[in-house]
C-alpha positions as CSV (number, residue, x, y, z in Angstrom):
1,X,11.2,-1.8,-6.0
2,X,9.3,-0.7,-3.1
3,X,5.7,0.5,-3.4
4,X,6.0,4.4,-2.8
5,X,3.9,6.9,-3.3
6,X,3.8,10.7,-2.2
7,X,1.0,12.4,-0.4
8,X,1.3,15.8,-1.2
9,X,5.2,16.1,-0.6
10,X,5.3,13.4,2.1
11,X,6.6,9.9,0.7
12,X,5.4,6.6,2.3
13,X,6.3,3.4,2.2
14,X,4.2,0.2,2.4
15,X,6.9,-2.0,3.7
16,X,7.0,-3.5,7.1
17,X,10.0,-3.1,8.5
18,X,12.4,-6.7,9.5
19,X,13.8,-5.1,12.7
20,X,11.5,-3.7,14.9
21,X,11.4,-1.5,18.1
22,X,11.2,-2.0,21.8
23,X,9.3,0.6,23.3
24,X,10.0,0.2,27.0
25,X,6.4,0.3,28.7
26,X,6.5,2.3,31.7
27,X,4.8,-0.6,34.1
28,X,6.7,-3.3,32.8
29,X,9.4,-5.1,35.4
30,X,12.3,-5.7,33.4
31,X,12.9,-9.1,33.0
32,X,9.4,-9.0,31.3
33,X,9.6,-6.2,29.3
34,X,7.6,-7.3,26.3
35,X,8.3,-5.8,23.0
36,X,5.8,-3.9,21.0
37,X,6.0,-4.1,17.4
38,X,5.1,-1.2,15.8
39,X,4.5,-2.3,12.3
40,X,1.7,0.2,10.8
41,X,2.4,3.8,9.6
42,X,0.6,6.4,10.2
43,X,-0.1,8.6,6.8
44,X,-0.4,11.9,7.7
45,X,2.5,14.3,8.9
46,X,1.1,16.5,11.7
47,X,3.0,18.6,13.9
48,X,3.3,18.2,17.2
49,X,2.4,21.4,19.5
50,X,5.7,22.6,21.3
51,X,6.9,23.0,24.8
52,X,9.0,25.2,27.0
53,X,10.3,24.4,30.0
54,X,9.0,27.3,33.2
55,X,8.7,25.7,36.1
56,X,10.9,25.7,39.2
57,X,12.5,23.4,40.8
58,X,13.4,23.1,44.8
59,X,17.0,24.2,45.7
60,X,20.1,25.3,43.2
61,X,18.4,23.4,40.3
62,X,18.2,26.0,37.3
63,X,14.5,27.3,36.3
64,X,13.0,24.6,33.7
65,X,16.0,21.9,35.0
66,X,12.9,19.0,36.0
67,X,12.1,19.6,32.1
68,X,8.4,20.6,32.9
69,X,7.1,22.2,30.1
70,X,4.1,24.8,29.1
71,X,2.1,24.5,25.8
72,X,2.3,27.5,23.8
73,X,-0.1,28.2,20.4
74,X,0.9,26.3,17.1
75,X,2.2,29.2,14.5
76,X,2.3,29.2,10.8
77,X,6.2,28.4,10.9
78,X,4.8,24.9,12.4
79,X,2.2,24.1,10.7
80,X,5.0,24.4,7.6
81,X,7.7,22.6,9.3
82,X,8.3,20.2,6.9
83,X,7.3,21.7,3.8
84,X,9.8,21.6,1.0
85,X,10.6,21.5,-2.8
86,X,10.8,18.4,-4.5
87,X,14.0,16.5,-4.7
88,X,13.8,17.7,-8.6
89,X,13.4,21.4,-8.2
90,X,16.1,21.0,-5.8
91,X,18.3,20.0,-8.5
92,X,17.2,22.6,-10.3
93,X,18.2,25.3,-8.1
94,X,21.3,23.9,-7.0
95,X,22.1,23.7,-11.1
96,X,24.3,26.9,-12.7
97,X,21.0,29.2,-12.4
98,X,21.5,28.9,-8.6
99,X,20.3,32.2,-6.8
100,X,23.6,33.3,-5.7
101,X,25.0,32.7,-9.5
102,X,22.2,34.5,-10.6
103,X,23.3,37.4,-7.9
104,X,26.9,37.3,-9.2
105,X,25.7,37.8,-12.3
106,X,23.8,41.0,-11.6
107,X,26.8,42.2,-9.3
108,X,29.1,42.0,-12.3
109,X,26.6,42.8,-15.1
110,X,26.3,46.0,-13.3
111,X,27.4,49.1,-15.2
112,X,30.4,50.6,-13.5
113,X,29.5,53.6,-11.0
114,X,30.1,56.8,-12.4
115,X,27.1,58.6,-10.5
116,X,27.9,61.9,-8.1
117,X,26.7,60.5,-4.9
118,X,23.6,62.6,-3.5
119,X,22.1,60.2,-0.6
120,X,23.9,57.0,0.4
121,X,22.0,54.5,2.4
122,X,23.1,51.6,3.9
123,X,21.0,48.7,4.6
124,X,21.8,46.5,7.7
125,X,20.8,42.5,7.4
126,X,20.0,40.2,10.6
127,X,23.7,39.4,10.4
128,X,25.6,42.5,10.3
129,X,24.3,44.2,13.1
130,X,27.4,46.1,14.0
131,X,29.0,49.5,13.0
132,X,32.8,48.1,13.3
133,X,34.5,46.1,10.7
134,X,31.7,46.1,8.8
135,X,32.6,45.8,4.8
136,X,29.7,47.3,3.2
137,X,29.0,49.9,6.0
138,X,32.6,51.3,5.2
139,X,32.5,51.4,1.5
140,X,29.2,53.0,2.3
141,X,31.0,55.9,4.3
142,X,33.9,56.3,2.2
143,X,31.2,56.9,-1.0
144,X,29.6,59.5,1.2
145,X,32.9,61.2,2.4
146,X,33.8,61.3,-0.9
147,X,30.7,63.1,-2.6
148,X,30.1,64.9,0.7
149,X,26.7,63.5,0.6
150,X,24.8,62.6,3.8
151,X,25.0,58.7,4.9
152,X,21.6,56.8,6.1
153,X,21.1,53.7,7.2
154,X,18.3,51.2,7.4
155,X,17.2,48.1,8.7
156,X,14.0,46.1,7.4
157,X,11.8,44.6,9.6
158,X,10.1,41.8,8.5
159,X,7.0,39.9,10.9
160,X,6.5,37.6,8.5
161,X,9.8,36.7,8.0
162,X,10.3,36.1,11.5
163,X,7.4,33.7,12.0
164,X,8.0,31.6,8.7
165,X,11.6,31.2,9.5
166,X,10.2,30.5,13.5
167,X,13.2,32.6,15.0
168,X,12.9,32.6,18.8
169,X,12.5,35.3,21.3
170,X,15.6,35.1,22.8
171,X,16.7,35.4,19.0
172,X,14.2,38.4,18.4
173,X,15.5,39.5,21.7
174,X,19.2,39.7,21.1
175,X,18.4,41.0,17.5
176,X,16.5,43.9,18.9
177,X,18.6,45.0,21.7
178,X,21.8,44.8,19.6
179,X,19.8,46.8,17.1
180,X,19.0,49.6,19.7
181,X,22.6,50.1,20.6
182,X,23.4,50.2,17.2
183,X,21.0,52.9,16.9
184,X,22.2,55.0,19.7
185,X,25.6,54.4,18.4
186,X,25.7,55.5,14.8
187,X,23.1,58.6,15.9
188,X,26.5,59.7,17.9
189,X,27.9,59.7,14.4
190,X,25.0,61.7,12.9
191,X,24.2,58.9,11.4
192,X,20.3,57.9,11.6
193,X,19.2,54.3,11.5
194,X,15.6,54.1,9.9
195,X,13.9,50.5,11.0
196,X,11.6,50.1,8.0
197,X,8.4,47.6,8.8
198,X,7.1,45.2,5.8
199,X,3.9,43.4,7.1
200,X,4.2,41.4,4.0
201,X,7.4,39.3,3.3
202,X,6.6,40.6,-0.4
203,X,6.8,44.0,0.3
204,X,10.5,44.1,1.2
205,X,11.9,45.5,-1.7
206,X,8.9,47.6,-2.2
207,X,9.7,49.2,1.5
208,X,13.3,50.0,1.0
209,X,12.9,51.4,-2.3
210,X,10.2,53.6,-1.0
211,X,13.0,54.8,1.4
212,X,15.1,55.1,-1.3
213,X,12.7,57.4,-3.4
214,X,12.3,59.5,-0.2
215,X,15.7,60.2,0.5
216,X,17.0,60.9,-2.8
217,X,19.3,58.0,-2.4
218,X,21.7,57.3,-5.6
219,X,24.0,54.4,-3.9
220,X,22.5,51.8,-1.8
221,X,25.1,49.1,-0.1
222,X,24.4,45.8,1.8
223,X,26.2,42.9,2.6
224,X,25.3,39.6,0.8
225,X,23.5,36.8,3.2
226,X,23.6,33.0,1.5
227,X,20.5,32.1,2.0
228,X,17.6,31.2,-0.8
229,X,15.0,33.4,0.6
230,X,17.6,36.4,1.4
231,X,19.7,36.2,-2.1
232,X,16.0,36.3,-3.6
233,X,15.4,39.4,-2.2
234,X,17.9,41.4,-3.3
235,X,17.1,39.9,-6.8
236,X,14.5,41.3,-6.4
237,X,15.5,44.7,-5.2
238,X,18.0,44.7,-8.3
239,X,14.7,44.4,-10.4
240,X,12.4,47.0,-8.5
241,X,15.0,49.7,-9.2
242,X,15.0,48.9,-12.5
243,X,11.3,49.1,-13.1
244,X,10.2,51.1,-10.7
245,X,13.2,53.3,-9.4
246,X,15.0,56.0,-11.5
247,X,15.0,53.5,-14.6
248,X,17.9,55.3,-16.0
249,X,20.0,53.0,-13.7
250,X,21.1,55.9,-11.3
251,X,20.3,54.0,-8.5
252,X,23.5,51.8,-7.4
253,X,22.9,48.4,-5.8
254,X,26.5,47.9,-4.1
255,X,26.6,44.5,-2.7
256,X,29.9,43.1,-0.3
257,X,30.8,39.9,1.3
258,X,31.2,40.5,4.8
259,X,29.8,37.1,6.3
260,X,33.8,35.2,6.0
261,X,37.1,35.6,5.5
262,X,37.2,34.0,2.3
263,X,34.8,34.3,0.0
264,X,32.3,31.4,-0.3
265,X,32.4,29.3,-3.0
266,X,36.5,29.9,-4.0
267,X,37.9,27.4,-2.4
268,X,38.3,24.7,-4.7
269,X,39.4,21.3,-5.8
270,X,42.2,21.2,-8.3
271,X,39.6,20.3,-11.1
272,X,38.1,23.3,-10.4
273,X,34.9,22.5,-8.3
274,X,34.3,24.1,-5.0
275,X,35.5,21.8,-2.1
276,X,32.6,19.7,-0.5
277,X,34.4,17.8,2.6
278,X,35.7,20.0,5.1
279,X,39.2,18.2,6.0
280,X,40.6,19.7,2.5
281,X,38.3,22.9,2.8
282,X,40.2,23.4,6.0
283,X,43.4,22.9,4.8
284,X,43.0,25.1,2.0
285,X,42.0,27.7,4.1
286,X,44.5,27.7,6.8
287,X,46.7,27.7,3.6
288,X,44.8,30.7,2.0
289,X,45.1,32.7,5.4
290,X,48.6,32.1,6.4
291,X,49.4,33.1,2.6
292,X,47.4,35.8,2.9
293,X,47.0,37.4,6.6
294,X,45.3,41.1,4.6
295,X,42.5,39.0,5.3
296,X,41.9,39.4,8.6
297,X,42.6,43.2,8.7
298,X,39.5,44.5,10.2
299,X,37.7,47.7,9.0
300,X,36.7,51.2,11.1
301,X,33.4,52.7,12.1
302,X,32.0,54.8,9.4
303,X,33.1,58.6,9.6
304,X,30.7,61.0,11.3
305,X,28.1,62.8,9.2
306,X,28.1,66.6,9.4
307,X,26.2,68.1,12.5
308,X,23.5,69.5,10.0
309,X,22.4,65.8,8.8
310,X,20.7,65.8,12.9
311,X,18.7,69.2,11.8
312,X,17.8,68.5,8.2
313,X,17.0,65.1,8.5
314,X,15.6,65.3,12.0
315,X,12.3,63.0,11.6
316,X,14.9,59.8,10.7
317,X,16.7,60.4,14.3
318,X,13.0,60.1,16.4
319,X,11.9,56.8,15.5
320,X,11.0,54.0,18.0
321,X,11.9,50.4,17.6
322,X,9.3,48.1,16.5
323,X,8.1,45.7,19.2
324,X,8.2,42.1,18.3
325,X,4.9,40.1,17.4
326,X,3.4,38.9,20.4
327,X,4.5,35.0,19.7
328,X,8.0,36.5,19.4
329,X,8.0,37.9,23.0
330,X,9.5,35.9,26.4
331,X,6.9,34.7,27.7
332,X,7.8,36.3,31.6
333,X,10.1,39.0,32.4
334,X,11.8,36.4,34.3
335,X,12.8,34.6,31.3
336,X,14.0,37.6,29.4
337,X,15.8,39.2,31.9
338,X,17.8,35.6,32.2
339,X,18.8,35.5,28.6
340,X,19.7,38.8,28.7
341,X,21.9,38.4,31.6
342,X,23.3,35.1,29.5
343,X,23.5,36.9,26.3
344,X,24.1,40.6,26.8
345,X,23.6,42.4,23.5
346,X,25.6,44.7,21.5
347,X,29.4,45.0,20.3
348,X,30.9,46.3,23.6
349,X,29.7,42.9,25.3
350,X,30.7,40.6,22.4
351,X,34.4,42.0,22.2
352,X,34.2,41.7,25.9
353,X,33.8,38.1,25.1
354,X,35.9,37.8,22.9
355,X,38.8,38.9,25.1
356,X,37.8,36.9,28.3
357,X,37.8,34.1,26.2
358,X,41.2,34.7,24.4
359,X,42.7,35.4,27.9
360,X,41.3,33.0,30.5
361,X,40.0,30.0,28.4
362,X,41.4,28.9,25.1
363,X,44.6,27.6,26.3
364,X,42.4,24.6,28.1
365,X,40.2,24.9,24.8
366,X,41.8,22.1,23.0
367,X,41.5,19.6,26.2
368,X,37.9,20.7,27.7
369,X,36.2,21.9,24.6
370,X,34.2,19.0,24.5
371,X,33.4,18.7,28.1
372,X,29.7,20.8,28.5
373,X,30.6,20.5,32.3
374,X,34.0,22.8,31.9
375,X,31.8,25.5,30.0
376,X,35.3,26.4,28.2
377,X,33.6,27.5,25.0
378,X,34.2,30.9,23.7
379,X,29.7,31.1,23.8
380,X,30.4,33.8,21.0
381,X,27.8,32.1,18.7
382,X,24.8,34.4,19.2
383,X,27.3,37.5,18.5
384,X,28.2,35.5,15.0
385,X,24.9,34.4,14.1
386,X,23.7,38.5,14.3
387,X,26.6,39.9,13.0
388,X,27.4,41.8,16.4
389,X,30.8,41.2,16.5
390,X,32.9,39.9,13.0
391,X,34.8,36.7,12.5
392,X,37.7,39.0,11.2
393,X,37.6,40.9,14.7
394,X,37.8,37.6,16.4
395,X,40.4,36.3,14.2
396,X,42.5,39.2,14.7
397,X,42.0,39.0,18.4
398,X,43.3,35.2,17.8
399,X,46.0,36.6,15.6
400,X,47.4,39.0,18.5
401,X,47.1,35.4,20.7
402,X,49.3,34.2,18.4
403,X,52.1,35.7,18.7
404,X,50.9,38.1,15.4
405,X,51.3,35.3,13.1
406,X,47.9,34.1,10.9
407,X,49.5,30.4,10.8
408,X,46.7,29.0,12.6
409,X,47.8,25.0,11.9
410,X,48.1,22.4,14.8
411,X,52.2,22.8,14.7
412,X,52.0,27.0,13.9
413,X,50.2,27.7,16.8
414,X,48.8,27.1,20.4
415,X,46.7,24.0,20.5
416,X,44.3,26.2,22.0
417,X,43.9,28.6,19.5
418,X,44.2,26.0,16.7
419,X,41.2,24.0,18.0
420,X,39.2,27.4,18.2
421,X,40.3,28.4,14.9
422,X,39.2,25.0,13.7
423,X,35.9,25.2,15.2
424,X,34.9,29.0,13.2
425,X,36.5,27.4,9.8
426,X,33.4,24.8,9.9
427,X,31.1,28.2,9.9
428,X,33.2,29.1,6.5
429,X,32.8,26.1,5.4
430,X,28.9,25.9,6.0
431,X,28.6,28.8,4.0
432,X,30.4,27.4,1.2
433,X,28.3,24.6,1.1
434,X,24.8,26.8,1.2
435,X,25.7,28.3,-2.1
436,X,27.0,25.2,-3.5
437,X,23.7,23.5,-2.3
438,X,21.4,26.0,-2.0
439,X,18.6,23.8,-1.2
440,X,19.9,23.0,1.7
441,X,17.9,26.1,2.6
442,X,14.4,25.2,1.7
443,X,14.2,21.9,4.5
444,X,15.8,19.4,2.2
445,X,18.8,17.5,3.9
446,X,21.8,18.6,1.2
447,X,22.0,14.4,0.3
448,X,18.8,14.4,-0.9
449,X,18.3,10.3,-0.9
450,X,17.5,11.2,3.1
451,X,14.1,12.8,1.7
452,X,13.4,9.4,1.0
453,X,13.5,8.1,4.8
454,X,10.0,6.7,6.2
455,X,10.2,8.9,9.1
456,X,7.9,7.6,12.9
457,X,5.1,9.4,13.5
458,X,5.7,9.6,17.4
459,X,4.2,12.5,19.0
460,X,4.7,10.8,22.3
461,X,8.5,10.8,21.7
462,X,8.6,13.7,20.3
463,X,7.0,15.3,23.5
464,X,9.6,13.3,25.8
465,X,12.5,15.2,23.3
466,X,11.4,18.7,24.1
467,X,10.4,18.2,27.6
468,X,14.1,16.6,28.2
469,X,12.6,13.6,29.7
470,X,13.7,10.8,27.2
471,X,15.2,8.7,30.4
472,X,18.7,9.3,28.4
473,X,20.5,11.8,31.1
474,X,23.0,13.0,28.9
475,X,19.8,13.8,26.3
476,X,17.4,14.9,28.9
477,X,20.8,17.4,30.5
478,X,21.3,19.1,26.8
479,X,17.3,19.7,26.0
480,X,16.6,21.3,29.6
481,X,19.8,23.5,29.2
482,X,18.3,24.4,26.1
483,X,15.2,25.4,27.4
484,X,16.8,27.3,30.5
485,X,19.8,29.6,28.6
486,X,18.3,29.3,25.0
487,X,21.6,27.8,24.2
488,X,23.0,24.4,23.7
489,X,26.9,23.2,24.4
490,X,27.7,21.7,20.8
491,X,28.4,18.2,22.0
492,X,25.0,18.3,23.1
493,X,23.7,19.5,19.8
494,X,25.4,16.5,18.4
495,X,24.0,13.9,20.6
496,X,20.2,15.1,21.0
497,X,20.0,15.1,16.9
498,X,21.3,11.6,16.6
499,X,18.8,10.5,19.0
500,X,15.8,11.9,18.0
501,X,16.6,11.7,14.4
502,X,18.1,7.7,14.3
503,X,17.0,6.4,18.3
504,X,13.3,7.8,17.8
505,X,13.5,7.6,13.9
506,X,11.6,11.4,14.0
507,X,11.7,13.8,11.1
508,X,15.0,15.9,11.9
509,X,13.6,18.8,10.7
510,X,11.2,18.8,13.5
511,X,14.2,18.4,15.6
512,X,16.1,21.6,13.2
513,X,12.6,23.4,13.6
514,X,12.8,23.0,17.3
515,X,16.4,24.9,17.8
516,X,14.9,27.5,15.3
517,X,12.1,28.3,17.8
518,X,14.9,28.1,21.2
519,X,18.1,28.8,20.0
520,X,19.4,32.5,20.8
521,X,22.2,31.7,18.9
522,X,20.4,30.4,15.5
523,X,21.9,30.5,11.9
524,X,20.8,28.6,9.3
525,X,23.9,27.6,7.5
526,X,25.2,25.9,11.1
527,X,21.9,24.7,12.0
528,X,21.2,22.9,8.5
529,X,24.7,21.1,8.6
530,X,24.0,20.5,12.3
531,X,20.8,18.7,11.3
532,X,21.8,16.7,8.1
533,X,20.7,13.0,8.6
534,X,23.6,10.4,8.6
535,X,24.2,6.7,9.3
536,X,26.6,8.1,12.2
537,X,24.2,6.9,15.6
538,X,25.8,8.6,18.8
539,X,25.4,7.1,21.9
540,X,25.1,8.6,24.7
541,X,26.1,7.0,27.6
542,X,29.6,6.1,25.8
543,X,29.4,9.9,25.2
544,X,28.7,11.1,28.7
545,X,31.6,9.2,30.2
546,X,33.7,10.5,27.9
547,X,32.6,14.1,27.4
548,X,31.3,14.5,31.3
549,X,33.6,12.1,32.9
550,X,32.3,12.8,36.5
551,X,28.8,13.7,35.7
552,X,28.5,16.8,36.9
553,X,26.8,18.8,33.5
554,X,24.1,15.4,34.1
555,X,23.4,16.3,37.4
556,X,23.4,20.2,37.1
557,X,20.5,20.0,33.8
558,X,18.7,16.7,35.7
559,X,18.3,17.5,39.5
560,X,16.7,14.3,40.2
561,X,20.1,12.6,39.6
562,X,22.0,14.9,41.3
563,X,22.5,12.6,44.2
564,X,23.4,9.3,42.3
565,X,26.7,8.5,42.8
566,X,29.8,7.3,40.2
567,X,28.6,5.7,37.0
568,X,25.0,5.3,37.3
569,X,24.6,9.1,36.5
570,X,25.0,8.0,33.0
571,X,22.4,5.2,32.6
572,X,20.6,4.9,35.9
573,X,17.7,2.6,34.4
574,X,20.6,-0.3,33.9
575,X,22.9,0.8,36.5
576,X,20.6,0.8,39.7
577,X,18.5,-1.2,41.3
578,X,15.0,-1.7,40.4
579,X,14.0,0.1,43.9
580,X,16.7,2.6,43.7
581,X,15.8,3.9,39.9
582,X,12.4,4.4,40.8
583,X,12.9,6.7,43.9
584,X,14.5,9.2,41.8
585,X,11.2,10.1,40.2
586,X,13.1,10.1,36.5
587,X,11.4,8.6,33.3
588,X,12.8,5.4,32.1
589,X,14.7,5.0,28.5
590,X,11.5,5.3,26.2
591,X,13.5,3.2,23.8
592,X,16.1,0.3,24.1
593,X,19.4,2.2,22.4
594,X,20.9,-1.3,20.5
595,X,17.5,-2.3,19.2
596,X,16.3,1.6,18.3
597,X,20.2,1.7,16.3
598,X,19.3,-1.4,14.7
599,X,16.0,-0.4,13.3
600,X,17.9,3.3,11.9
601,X,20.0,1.6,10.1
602,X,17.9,-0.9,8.5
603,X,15.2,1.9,8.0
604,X,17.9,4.1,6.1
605,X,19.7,1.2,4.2
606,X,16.1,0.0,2.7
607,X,14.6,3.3,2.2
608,X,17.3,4.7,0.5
609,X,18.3,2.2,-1.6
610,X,15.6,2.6,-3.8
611,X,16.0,6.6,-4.1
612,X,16.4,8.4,-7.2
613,X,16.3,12.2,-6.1
């Protein structure tokens, strides 16, 4: 057994590792490049302050493409980057008191609804943000067209939640605009949306309910979000109208899936447990869909209110939208009006999308998808993660591709489409596992025997991650298109978290908290799965010529090698001469890839082999 211990929630390890690291130094030639055994550890976790990338380079080079980057102020989301629960309390929660058990119980304890309808509000979550095909909004309408009672809606505005969470402010951005349009749409409808502020993450419920009492509200519908933090809250919203609502239980909590097409958690092995390992899962759901094509029927706006909601309830129509905390604004107008022009918000543009996509670029999906240079993704990710557009409208679009059939297997349909289709079932499938391993939420990797990993302390590294200057083109490309278009191509995602997480041996979730704070397209469920650690150690050269066979994504994202010529793109520091590499002006590798693989896998076999989570 090995001698460890735990500072606070940080495990360390006392044993010296067998293989150990070449760190390439900088003025070394290399025939004498001398290795440097790093054999202490450092005992303290600190986190590293972040960069973006702003300034310009010379020429067609995108903004932030030379991967210089500007310091901006550490936040509380930071400081708790790698805060967690302990491997047993994640146990715990993940047992049959889980949160979302706990919710389905509530949801079916509930008495049945036998209550006239006087005020129905519905409340919209950061992933709904959308008026079409929206589950809970519609039941929300039909309750009000039924009762001729007026129908509100809401959306909760949480600071605090935004900083502990670190969303970005392309993100907040997206969020907002979409939110505005919303806004402008449903008040078309009559309809007012009321954006509710809670400075405290505490005071959520407390905030709505408040609304509620206001209003007169007797049926309040949502749609369910997977998450720990957000199934907690509507817990707790169950409890606050029993205590401190009506108490009789006139108030009706009405809560919908809307996030997937099947409902998380039902697919199942034949024993009866939900399915863990997405091969089957997929099956099973191509199976469930084809069997059952209801599924994708997609859902109307909500019904108009009557013209006299505008007079009576005039004060809910003339509200302003918050304005984002200042660490959750662009940082320039020049950045913002470039990710707006990348990410135009609202439904109109995501449908748009949707339907370019469909038309001009999934029957090369199946062949390019991979390539980052071909661009032939669908880039419909940020309208998922918010809940602009649905998954049913896009796989109802995908239907009509089809031919109308829902048979969406390798030999029912287009290759195209059935690559696509693949490609949305992992979001399903990330779902399921999130309430099947609910910790997964709370910065534990779901196989918990990865908590155990002596991670580097390497803020050096670390830096040369962000900055996109690791002297790994294919890396260095990925992390300065992250930093340019707040978006990553997901081949890219794949090979910048193998090296920083087994190459550089760095804390993942300082990696996963790094795509929070970027990514305009950021969803827990995908960016947790993204993230979990593995013995799987990518490399990226054998990647690049494969994925970018002719270099040209390396030498959009790097302009220095832009005019290196065949192979050498892909690993200039080997590849060129010693005079040639060092006219580019481009770091060299700041670690040697076969010894850096060596070390990750030694490092994981010993220090997990002694884990008992």
């Amino acid at each position: 057994m090995s001698n460890i211990f735990k500072i606070g929630k940080t495990r360390m390890s006392l044993r010296v590792p067998a293989v150990t690291l070449r760190r390439i130094s900088p003025g070394a030639p290399r025939s004498s490049q001398a290795p440097i055994y790093a054999i202490l550890r450092h005992f303290s976790i600190t986190t590293p302050k972040h960069h973006i990338n702003k300034k310009k380079m010379a020429g067609d080079a995108p903004n932030g493409a030379n991967g210089n980057s500007k310091k901006h102020a550490r936040t509380q989301s930071q400081e708790n980057v790698l805060k967690h629960p302990s491997t047993k309390r994640a146990k715990e929660i993940d047992g049959p008191d889980s949160p979302y058990g706990h919710l389905q119980g509530r949801i079916s304890s509930a008495r049945p609804d036998g209550a006239v309808a006087k005020t129905v509000l519905h409340w919209f979550r950061s992933k709904d943000l959308r008026a079409e095909d929206n589950r809970a909004l519609h039941a929300a309408s039909a309750k009000a067209k039924e009762a001729k009672a007026p129908l509100l809606s809401c959306f909760l505005f949480s600071p605090e939640d935004l900083e502990w969470h670190g969303t970005s402010p392309a993100r907040c951005d997206f969020m907002l605009e979409s939110l505005r349009l919303l806004q402008e749409q449903l008040a078309e409808l009559n309809i007012p949306l009321v954006v509710l502020t809670a400075e405290k993450r505490a005071q959520k419920g407390a905030s709505v309910l408040e609304l509620v009492k206001q209003q007169n509200v007797s049926h309040v519908y949502a749609n369910i979000e997977y998450e720990v933090d957000e199934l907690r809250r509507d817990l707790d919203f169950f409890d606050r109208l029993e205590k401190d609502g009506d108490g009789d239980g006139e108030v009706k909590f009405v809560l919908h899936h809307d996030q997937t097409v099947v409902e998380p958690a039902t697919i199942r092995t034949r024993s009866g447990g939900p399915l863990k390992v997405y091969t089957p899962y997929h099956k099973a759901w191509l199976g469930e869909v084809s069997s059952n094509p209801e599924l994708l029927d997609t859902l109307p706006a909500p019904q108009a209110n009557d013209k006299s909601v505008r007079s009576d309830l005039n004060e809910l129509f003339c509200q302003d939208l918050p304005e984002m905390p200042g660490a959750k604004r662009f940082e320039s107008i020049e950045d913002r009006d470039r990710i707006r022009e990348l990410w135009p918000a609202g439904h109109t543009a995501g449908i748009k999308r949707l339907n370019d996509f469909l038309e001009k670029k999934v029957q090369t999906y199946a062949e390019n998808r991979s390539n980052p240079a071909a661009d032939n993704s669908s880039r419909l990710s940020a309208y998922f993660s918010a809940g602009v557009i649905s998954v049913r409208e896009a796989l109802s679009a995908a239907k009509k591709a089809n031919g109308g059939s829902t048979d969406f297997s390798q030999s029912g349909s287009d290759a195209g489409i059935s690559s696509w289709v693949r490609e949305i079932v992992f979001r399903e499938f990330y779902r399921q596992m999130m309430v099947v391993t609910p910790h997964n939420s709370m910065n534990l990797p779901q196989n918990l025997k990865f908590d155990f990993v002596n991670w580097e302390e390497d803020d050096d590294g670390l830096k040369a991650w962000y900055d996109g200057k690791t002297g790994v083109p294919f890396v260095d490309a990925g992390m300065r298109q992250l930093g340019h278009e707040a978006y990553m191509h997901n081949r890219l995602r794949m090979n910048v978290s193998s090296y920083l997480s087994r190459n550089l041996l760095i804390d993942y979730r300082k990696g996963e908290r790094w795509f929070v704070e970027n990514l305009v397209d950021w969803d827990l469920c995908n960016n947790t799965q993204g993230w979990e650690p593995s013995y799987t150690v990518f490399n990226p050269v054998a990647q690049a010529e494969k994925c970018d066979p002719h270099g040209d994504y390396i030498r959009r994202w790097v302009p220095e090698l832009k005019d290196v010529k065949g192979k050498a793109v892909f690993d200039p520091y080997h590849r060129l001469s010693e005079d040639e590499f060092e006219k580019l002006g481009y770091p060299k590798p700041i670690v040697d890839f076969k010894e850096s693989k060596a070390r990750c896998v030694q490092r994981y076999k010993q220090d997990m082999a002694d884990a008992d989570p």
